[in-house]
C-alpha positions in Angstrom: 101.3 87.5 86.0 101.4 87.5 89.7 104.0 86.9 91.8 103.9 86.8 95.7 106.7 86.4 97.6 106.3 86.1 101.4 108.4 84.5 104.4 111.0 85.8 107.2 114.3 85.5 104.7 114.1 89.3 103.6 117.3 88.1 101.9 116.1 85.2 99.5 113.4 87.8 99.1 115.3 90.6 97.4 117.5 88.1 95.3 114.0 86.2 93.6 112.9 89.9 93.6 116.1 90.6 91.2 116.1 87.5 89.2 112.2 88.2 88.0 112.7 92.0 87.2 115.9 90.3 84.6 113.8 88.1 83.4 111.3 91.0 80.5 112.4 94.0 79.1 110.2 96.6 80.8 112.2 99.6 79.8 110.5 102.3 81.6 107.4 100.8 82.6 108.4 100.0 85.9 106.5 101.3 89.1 107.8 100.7 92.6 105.8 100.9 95.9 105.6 100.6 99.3 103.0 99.0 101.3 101.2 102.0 103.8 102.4 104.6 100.9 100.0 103.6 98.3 96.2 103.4 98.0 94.6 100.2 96.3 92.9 102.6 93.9 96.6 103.8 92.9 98.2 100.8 92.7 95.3 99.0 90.5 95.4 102.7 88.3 98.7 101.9 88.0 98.5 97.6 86.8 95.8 98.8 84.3 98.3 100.9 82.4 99.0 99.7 79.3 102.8 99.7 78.5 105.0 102.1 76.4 106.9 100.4 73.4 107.4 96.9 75.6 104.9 93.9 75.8 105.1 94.1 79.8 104.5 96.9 82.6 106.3 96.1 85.7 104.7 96.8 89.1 106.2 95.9 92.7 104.7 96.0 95.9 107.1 96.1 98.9 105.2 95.3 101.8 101.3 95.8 102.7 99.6 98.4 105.0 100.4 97.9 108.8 98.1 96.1 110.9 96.1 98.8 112.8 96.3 98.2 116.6 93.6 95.7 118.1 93.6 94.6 114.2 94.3 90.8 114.3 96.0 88.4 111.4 92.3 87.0 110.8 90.7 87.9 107.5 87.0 88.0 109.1 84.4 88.7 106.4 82.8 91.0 109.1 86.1 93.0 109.4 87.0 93.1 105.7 83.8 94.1 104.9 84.3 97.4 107.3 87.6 98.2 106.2 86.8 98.2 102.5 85.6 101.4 102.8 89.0 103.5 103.3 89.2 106.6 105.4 90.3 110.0 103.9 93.6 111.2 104.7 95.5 114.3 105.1 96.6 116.0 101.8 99.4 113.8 100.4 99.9 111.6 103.0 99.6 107.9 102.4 96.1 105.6 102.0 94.5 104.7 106.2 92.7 102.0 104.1 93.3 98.6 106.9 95.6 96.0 106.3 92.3 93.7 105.7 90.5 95.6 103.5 94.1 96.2 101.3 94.5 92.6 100.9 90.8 91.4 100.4 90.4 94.7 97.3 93.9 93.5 96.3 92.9 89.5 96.2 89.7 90.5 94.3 91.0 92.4 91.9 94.0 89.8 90.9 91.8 87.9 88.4 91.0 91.2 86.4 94.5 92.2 86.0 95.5 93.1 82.2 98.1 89.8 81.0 100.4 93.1 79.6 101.1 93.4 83.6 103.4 91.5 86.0 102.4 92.5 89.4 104.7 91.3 92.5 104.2 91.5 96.1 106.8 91.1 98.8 106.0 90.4 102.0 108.5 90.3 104.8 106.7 87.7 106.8 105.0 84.3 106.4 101.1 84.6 105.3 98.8 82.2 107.0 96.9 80.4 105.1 93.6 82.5 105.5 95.6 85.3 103.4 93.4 86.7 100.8 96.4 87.7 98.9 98.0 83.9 99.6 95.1 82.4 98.1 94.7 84.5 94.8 98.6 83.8 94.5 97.8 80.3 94.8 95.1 80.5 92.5 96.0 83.0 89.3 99.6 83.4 89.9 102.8 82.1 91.5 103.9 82.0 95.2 107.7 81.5 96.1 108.0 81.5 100.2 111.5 82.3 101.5 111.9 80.9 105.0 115.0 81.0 106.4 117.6 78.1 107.2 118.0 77.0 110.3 120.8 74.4 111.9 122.4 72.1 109.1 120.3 74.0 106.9 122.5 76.6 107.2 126.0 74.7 106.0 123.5 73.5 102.9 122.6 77.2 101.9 126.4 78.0 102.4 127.4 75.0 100.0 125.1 76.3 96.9 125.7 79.7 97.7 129.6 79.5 97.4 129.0 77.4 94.4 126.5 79.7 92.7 129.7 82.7 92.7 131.8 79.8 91.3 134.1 78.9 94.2 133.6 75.8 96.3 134.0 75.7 100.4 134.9 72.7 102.5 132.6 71.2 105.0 134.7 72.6 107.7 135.0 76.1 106.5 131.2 76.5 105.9 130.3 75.1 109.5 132.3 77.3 111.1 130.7 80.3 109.3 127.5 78.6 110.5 128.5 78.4 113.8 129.8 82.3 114.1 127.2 83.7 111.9 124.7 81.3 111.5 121.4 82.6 109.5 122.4 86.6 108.5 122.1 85.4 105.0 122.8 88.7 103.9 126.0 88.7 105.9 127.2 85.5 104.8 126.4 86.1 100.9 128.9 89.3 101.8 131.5 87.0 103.6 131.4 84.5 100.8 131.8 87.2 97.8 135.0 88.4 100.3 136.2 85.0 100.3 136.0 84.2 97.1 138.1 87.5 95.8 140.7 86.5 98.4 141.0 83.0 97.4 140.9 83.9 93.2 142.0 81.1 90.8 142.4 78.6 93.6 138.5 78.6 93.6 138.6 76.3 97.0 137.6 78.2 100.6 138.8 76.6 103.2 139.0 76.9 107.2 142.3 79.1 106.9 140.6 81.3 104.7 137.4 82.0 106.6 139.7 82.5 109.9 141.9 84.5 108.6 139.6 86.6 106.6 136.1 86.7 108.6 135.4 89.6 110.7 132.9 88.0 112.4 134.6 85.0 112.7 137.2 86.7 114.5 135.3 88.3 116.3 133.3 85.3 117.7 136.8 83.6 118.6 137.9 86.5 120.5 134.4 86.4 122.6 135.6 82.8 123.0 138.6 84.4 124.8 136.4 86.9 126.8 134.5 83.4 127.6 137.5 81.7 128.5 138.8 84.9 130.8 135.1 85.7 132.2 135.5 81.5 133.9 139.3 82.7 135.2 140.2 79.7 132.5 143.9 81.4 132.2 145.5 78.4 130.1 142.6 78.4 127.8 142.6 82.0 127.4 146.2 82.0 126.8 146.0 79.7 124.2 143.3 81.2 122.2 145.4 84.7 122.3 148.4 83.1 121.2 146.7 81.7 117.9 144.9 85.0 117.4 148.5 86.3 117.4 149.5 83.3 115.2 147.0 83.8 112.5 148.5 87.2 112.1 145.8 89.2 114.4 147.0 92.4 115.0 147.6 93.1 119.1 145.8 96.7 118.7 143.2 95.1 117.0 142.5 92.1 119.6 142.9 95.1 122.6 140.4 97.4 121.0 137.5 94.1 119.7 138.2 93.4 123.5 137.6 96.4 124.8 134.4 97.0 122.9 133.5 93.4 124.0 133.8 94.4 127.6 132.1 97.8 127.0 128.8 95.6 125.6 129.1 93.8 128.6 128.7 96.8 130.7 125.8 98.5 128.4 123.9 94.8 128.4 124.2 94.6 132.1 123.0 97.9 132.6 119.7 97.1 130.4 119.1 94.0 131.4 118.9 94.9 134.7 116.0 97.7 133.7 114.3 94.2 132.1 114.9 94.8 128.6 115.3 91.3 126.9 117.5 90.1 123.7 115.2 92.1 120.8 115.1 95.6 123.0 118.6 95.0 123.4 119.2 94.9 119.9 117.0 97.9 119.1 118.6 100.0 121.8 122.4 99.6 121.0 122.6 98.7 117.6 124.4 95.5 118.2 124.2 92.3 116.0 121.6 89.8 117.6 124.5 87.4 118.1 126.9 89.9 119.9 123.8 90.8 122.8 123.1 87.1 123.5 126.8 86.0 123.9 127.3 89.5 126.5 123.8 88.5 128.3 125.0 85.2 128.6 128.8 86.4 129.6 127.5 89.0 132.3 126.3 86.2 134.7 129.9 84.6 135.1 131.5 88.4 135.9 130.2 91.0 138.8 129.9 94.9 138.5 132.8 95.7 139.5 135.2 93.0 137.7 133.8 94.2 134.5 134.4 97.4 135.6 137.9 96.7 136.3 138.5 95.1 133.3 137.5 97.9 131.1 140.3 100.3 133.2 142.9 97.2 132.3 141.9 97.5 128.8 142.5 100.8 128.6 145.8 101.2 130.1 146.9 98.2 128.3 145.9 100.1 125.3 148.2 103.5 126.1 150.8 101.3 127.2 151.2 99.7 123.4 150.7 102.8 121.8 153.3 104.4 124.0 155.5 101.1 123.1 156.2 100.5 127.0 155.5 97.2 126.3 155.9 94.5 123.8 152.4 93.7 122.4 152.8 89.9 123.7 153.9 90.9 127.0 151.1 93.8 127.3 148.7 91.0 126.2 149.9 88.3 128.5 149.8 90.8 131.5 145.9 91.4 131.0 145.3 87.7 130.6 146.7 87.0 133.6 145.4 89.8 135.9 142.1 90.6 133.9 139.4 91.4 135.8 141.7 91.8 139.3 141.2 94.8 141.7 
């Protein structure tokens, strides 16, 4: 049997991956590659293994060779045809065999594959429909694309998933995970499984819950107050601390998320200004993709020097709680008020 899964949720990927390696008994005749590490020859050696004291060899593919540059996503016969013929390597290092010729060998030799082995491919991206590989799934196997949500979408995936760990979540509670995190199905499956130990035999998220429990629900309220204090919105921003406070947020806790806030502001800035847009960003700092487009779009309402300013409030504030100078609601009123003031 051949399975092919293929689409952008690297999530939904992983979790079909799971649910067909429970579904034989392959006891030890399981073989796991990675696309660019393996030669066709090796991995066909490897399907045409009979299996040891089960009815089924297992065989995964993770991922396919790396386009080569200049290579396009078209399966030209005229290019195909070339890259069948795979160039030798150094000793031990992994097959220079194209991505074209990989899949056109692999598509061709699909049909032949003993019916003792279950061969699947995952593919971290959506195939076009000139795929070799696509097409011999379609043909003499199975294909189960995984593309991922996107705007109400997103509540619906949160819906079955919460009810799939045995919980259920109110419509209010999964939009605003949606909202905060919106498709990081991987982080919301982790949020969920949180949720639902916190919540136990009450089996029932609700909006309380995910506030009270969400780091990144937190943290997207407390950009909300960066937002509010970046548009000198002092009521708003005053308000939003004080149910921060309220829903039991710790003060050192808000100063430091804040203070890392405003430091992102400053390292965005700084790139941004070199050109680097939202993916460079990402790749350069680390942050979530969510975190770099709510600073890029926060830096246009501050200048250089306000943010700058900031940061040195943050900091004292900071020394001034941990010396206990202050009460924590007073420290945190004073920087509400005078944030971002020479």
């Amino acid at each position: 049997m051949f399975y092919l899964l293929h689409g952008n949720d690297e999530f939904t990927c992983r979790e079909q991956l799971k649910k067909l390696k429970r579904e034989e008994d392959y006891g030890y005749n399981q073989d796991f590659y990675t696309g660019g590490e393996v030669s066709l020859i090796t991995l066909t050696a490897t399907c045409n293994t009979f299996p040891f004291l089960t009815e089924k060899r297992l065989v995964v593919l993770e991922g396919l060779p790396k386009r080569k540059r200049g290579e396009e996503a078209s399966d030209s016969e005229a290019r195909a045809e070339q890259a069948e013929k795979p160039k030798k390597g150094k000793k031990g290092k992994a097959s220079t065999e194209t991505r074209a010729g990989f899949e056109k060998g692999l598509a061709e030799y699909i049909p032949q594959m003993p019916e003792s082995t279950v061969l699947i491919v995952l593919v971290d991206e959506e195939l076009s429909a000139s795929s070799p590989i696509l097409k011999a799934a379609q043909q003499h196997g199975k294909v189960i694309q995984c593309t991922l949500p996107k705007g109400q979408a997103i509540e619906g995936w949160i819906v079955k998933r919460a009810q799939s760990i045995g919980v259920k979540i109110t419509p209010e509670a999964a939009k605003l995970l949606a909202d905060f995190i919106g498709n990081q199905l991987r982080l919301l499956a982790n949020e969920l499984d949180k949720l639902a130990t916190y919540v136990g035999e009450r089996k029932v998220i609700d909006v309380e819950d995910v506030r009270r429990l969400s780091a990144q629900v937190q943290e997207a309220r407390i950009f909300d107050l960066t937002d509010a204090l970046a548009a000198r919105d002092r009521k708003k921003a005053l308000n939003l601390l004080h149910e921060l406070l309220a829903d039991g947020e710790p003060p050192l806790k808000l100063i430091s998320t804040i203070t890392s806030q405003v430091r992102s502001l400053l390292l965005v800035k700084e790139l941004a200004d070199e050109g680097l847009r939202i993916p460079q960003i990402v790749s350069a700092t680390g942050m979530a993709p969510f975190i770099a487009e709510k600073a890029l779009r926060q830096i246009g309402k501050f200048k250089a020097e306000q943010i700058e300013t900031a940061y040195r409030q943050l900091l004292a504030t900071d020394a001034a709680l941990k010396r206990s100078r202050l009460t924590p609601e007073m420290a945190l009123d004073l920087l509400v008020v005078n944030f971002g003031n020479a």
